[in-house]
N, C-alpha and C positions, 0 to 999 in steps of 0.2 A: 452475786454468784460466788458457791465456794471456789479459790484456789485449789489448781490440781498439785499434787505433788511429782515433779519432775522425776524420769525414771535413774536419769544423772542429775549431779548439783551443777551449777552452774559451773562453766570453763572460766577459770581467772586468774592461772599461771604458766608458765612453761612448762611443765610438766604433766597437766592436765591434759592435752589431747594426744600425747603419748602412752598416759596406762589407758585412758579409754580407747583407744585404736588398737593396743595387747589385751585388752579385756574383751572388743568385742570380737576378735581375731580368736582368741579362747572359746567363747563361748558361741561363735558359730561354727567351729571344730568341734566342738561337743554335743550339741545341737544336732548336725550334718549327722555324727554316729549315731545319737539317741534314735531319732528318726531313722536312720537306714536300719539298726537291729530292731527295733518295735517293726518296721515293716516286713522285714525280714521271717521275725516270727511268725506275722499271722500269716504271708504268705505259704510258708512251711507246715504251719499247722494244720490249713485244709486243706493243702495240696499233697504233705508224705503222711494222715492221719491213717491208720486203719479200717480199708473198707469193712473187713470180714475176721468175724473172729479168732478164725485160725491163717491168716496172712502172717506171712515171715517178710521181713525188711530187705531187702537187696543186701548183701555185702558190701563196704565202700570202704578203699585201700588207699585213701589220700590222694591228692593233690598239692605236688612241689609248689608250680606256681603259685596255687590259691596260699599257700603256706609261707611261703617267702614275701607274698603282697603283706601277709596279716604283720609279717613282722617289719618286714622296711618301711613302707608307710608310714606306721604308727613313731617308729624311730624316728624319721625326717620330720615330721609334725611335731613331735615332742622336744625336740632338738632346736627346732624352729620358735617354739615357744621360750624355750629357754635363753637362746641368744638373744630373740628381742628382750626378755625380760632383764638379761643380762646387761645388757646396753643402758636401757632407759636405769638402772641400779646406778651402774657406775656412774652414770649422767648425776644420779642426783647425790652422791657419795661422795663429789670431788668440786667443792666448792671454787667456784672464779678466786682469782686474788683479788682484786679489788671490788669488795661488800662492803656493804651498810651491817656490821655487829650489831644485834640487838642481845644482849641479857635475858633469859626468862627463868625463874625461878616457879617450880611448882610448889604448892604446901595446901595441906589438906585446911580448904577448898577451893581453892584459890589461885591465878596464876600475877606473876609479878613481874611487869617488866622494865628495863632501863635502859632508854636509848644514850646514843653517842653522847649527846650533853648533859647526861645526869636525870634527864627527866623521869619521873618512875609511874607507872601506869598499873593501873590493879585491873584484872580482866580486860584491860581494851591491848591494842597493837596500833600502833601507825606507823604507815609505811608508803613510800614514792610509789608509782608506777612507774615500769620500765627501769627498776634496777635491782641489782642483785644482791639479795639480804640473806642474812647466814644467821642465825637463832645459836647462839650459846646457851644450853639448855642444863639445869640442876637441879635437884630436888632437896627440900631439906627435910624432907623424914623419907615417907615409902615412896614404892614406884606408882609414878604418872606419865600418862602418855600424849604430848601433843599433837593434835589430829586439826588440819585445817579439810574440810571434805572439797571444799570448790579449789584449793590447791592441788589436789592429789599427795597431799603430802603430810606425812607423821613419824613421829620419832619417842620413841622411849625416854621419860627422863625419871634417872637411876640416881638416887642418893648415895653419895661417894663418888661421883664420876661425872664428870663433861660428855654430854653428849651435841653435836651440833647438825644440824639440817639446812639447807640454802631452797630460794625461792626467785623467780621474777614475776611479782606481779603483773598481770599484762592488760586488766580493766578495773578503774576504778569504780571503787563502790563498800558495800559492809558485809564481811561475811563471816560464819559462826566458826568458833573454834572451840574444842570441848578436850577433857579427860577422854579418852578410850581404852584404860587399863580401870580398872575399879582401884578403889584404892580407900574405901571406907562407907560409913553408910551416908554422907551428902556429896558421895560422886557424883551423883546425876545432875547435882547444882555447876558442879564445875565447870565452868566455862568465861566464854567472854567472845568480845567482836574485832576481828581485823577490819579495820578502819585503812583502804587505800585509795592514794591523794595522787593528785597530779604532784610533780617534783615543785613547782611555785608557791602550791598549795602545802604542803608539805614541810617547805623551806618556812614559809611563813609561820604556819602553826608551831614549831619546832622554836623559832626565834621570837616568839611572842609568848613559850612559858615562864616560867622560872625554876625552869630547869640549869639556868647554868651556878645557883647555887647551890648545888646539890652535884656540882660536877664531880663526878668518880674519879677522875685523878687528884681535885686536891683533896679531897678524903681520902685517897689512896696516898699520899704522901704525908698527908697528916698522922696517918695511923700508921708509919712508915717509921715516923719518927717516935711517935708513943711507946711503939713495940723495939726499939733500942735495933731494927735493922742496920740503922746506917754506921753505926758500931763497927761493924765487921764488914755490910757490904761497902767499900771502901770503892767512890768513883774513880778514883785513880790507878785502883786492883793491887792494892798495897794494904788491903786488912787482911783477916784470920778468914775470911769468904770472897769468893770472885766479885769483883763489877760485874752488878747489872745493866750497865750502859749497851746498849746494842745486842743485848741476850734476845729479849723474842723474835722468836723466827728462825733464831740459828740453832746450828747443831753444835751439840754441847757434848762434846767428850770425856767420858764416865771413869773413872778407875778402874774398870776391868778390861778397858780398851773399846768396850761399846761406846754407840753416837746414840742422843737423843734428840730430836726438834720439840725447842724451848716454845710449844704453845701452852692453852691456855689450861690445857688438863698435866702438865709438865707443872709449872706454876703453882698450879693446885696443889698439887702432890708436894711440893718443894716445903711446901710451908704446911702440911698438916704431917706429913712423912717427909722428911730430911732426911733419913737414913737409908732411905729403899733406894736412891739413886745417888752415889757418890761421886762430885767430879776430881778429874785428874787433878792433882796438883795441893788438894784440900783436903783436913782429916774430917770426919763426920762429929762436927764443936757448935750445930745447928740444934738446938732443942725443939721439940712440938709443939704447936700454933693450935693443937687439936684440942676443940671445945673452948678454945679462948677468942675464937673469933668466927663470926658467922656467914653464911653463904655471901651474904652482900659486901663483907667485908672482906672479905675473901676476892670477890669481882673487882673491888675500887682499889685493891693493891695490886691488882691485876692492869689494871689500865694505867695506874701509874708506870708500872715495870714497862707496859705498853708505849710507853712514854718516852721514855729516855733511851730513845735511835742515837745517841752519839756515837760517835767511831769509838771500836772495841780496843782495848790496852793489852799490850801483850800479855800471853798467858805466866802466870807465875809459875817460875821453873824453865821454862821453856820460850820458844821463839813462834809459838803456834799466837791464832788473835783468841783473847780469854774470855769474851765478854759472854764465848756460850758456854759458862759454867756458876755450876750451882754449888752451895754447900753440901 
């Protein structure tokens, strides 16, 4: 017997019984109208049609109430739609602190990902059940779009920019993930399968690759040192650039008296644009990283920086703690 195809995808995150409970809340508001002006009509049509050909129509001078219904109603309903929408938004917009970071890199056709120990996965995802994972998402040409459909969840990923999205899977099993932006003519290949595991299961698969040769932070410090960083980012915040010691996460005070929080699209910028955000204390003596180092490599200096939580060293010049600033 053929498979039916379900009218929803499967429910398999926290998020998913939320827009379909605003989706079907939507569309049996819309439904409820459709229906009452379709009935509306044909009732009106045989009932004010003209018997006789020279019949004149009643005059009719309105109706407050009937007018003030048409407009309040629609406003509370509309209104109603909105704050739910609004809610379950910011719900997904404001990531928990403590997630599982996965990496994903889009490229035309292809998605690539990198879990916590380096391990790197072409098209697949794996992920615990019952915890909360946050997608650090890139692209390295055009724009692509992550779409999990049994998630309820998608995000744009925009070449030159961090985008990031959070998830808790809530049943295990294997479910499709695709492009939903075109983005050339073997978009419709694009794709791949989230793969979600029991946490044991998970744990196990995870510690049974050889993914920890490939750990992102000692690549990320390897190429730390290649690239003559440690030159200037001086641990002790005694070079010509601030310690990065306890920089991510904090707020990092600019030259023009603005804050930034040192995440991972701060980061990005730092090293492909040094100049667009200047911190206090430091002249702009950072040259550009732009085209000399690629999206992954970009991520593993990244996690290195992620790395080094030591307590911050006082800011240079000042009595402030320096470790949130940048060249």
């Amino acid at each position: 017997m053929q498979s039916q195809v379900p009218l929803y995808p499967e429910q398999a995150s926290n998020f998913a019984p939320h827009v379909d409970n605003l989706m079907l809340f939507i569309t049996l508001i819309c439904l409820f109208f459709a229906v009452a002006v379709t009935v509306a009509i044909i009732i009106f049509f045989f009932k004010y049609h003209r018997k006789k050909p020279d019949d004149v129509g009643v005059p009719i001078h309105g109706n407050m109430i009937l007018e003030a219904a048409w407009m309040i109603v629609p406003l509370i309903l509309a209104m109603a739609m909105f704050g739910w929408g609004a809610v379950v938004y910011v719900d997904y917009r404001r990531a928990p602190q403590d997630t599982l970071d996965i990496y994903v890199i889009g490229k035309q056709w292809m998605w690539k990902a990198q879990q916590p120990n380096g391990l790197k996965e072409i098209n697949e995802l794996h992920v615990p059940v019952g915890k909360d994972v946050r997608l650090i998402l890139a692209s390295e040409d055009v724009i692509h779009d992550f779409y999990v459909p049994a998630f309820r969840v998608k995000m744009d990923v925009v070449p030159g920019h961090y985008n990031t999205m959070w998830f808790r899977p809530t049943k295990a099993g294997r479910y499709h993930f695709f492009c939903s932006q075109y983005c050339g003519t073997n978009h419709a290949i694009m794709g791949g399968w989230v793969t979600v595991m029991e946490p044991s299961e998970y744990a196990a698969w995870l510690s049974g690759t050889s993914g920890s040769g490939g750990n992102p932070v000692v690549a990320g410090e390897k190429l730390f040192t290649e690239k003559a960083c440690a030159t200037c980012h001086v641990g002790a915040g005694v070079g010509r650039a601030p310690s990065l010691n306890g920089v991510y996460g904090a707020k990092v005070l600019l030259a023009d008296g603005s804050t930034v929080i040192a995440d991972e699209a701060y980061i990005r910028e730092s090293i492909l644009q040094p100049n667009a955000k200047i911190v206090a204390g430091y002249q702009p003596v950072m040259p550009t990283f732009q085209g000399q180092v690629t999206e992954e490599q970009i991520l593993a200096l990244t996690a290195y920086i992620k790395s080094l939580q030591s307590q911050p060293v006082p800011e240079k010049g000042s009595g402030v703690a320096p470790a949130t600033e940048k060249k």
